[in-house]
N, C-alpha and C positions, 0 to 999 in steps of 0.2 A: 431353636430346635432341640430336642430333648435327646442321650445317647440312644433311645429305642428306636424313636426317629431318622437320628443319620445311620445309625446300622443297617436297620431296612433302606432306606438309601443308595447305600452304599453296595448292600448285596443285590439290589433291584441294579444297580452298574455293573455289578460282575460279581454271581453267587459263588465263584472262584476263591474272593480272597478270604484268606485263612483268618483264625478269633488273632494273630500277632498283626499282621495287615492291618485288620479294622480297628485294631486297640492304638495302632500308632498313626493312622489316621485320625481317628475322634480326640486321639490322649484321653485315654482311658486304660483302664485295668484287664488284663485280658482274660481274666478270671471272673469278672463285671460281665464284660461281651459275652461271654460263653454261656453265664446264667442269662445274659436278657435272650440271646440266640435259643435257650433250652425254653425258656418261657413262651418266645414267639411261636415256636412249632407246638408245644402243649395247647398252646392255649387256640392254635387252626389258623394263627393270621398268618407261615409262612406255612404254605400247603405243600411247595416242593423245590426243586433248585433243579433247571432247564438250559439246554444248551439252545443257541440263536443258532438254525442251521440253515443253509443257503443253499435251497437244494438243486437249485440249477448246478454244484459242483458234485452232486449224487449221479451215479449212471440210472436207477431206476426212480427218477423222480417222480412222486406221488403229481396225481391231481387235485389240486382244494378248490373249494366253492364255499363260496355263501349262500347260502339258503335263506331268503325271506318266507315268511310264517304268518297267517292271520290267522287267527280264532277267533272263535265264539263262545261264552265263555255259561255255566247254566248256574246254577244253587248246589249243585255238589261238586263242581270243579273251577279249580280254580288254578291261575296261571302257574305255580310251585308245582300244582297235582302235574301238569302238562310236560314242565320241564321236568321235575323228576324221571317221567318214563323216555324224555328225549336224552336226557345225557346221559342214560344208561348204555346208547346205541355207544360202541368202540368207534367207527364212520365221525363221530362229532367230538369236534377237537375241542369249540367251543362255542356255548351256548348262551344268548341274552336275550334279555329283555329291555326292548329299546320304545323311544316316543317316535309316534312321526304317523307312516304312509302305512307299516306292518308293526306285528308285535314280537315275534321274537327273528333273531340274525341267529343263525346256526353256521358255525365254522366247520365245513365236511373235505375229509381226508380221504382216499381212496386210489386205487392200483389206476384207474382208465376213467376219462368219461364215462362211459355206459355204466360201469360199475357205480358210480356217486348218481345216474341217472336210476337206475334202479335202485337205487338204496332210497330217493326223497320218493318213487313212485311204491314202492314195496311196504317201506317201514315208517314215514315219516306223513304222505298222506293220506294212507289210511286211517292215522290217529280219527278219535271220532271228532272231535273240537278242530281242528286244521282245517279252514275253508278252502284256502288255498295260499299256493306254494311258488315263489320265485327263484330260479337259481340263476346265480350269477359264477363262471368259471374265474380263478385266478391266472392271469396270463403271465404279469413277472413284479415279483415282490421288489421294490426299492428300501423298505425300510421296515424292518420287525422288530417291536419292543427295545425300539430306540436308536440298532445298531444298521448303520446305513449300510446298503449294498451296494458296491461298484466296480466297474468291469477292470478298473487297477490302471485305466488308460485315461491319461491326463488328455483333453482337447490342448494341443500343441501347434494350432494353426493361429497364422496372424491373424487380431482382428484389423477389419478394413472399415476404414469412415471416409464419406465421402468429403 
C-alpha cells in the first residue's frame, strides 16, 4: 500500500488524527503527510472530514429515508443531468446510482415524517424522468461508516444448553 493509500485509510478511521499521528503511524515524514493531505483535498479525492453521529443520543432527532428512484431516461437527459438537480435539494444527504430493481437510492434527511413525505411528493416526483418513487423510513442505525452503534449494555445472562 502506498503512503497516499494508508493516509486515506487511516483518516477514513478517524479524520481526527493530526499530520504527527498519521506520520508515526505510516513512519513517515510529517511534512510528507501534510503535502500528500494538501494534494488529496486539491485534487477532490478528500471532499470533507465528518463526524459519525448517533442520533438517537440527540433530543431533536431528524428522520432519514431512502428513497428508491426509477427513471426514464430520453436523448437529452441523462442520468448525471438527473442527479445534478437532485442533490442540489439540502433534504438529500446522499445520492446514487445503483444496479438492481431501481436506479438511483437517495439518502433524505428531514425534521418529521410528513416533512421527508412532502419533500419526495413536492420536489423529487415531479422531476419529469422520475416514474416512480419508493420510500423506505430509517428505524435505528446499528452501524454508519464503519463505527458500530450499541446500547453500552453487555447481554450478562447465562447461556442455557440443554
Amino acid at each position: 500500500m502506498s503512503v497516499r493509500e494508508e493516509v486515506l485509510s487511516l483518516l477514513c478511521e478517524n479524520a481526527r488524527y493530526s499530520t504527527t499521528d498519521l506520520a508515526r503511524q505510516i513512519d513517515a515524514d510529517e511534512g510528507e503527510i501534510e503535502a500528500i493531505i494538501e494534494t488529496l483535498e486539491d485534487e477532490g479525492v478528500i471532499r470533507g472530514y465528518q463526524a459519525v453521529v448517533d442520533w438517537r443520543q440527540v433530543d431533536d432527532e431528524p428522520v432519514r429515508a431512502l428513497v428508491e428512484c426509477n427513471v426514464t431516461l430520453d436523448r437529452e437527459t441523462g442520468y448525471d443531468d438527473i442527479a445534478d438537480r437532485l442533490a442540489k435539494f439540502p433534504e438529500v444527504e446522499s445520492l446514487r446510482l445503483v444496479s438492481g430493481e431501481y436506479d438511483f437510492s437517495l439518502g433524505v434527511r428531514a425534521d418529521s415524517m410528513s416533512d421527508v413525505s412532502r419533500f419526495v411528493s413536492e420536489k423529487v416526483a415531479p422531476v419529469p424522468e422520475i416514474t416512480q418513487t419508493v420510500t423506505h423510513y430509517l428505524m435505528t442505525t446499528y452501524k454508519e461508516r464503519g463505527v458500530e452503534f450499541d446500547d453500552g449494555h453487555d447481554d450478562d445472562r447465562l447461556s442455557v444448553s440443554p
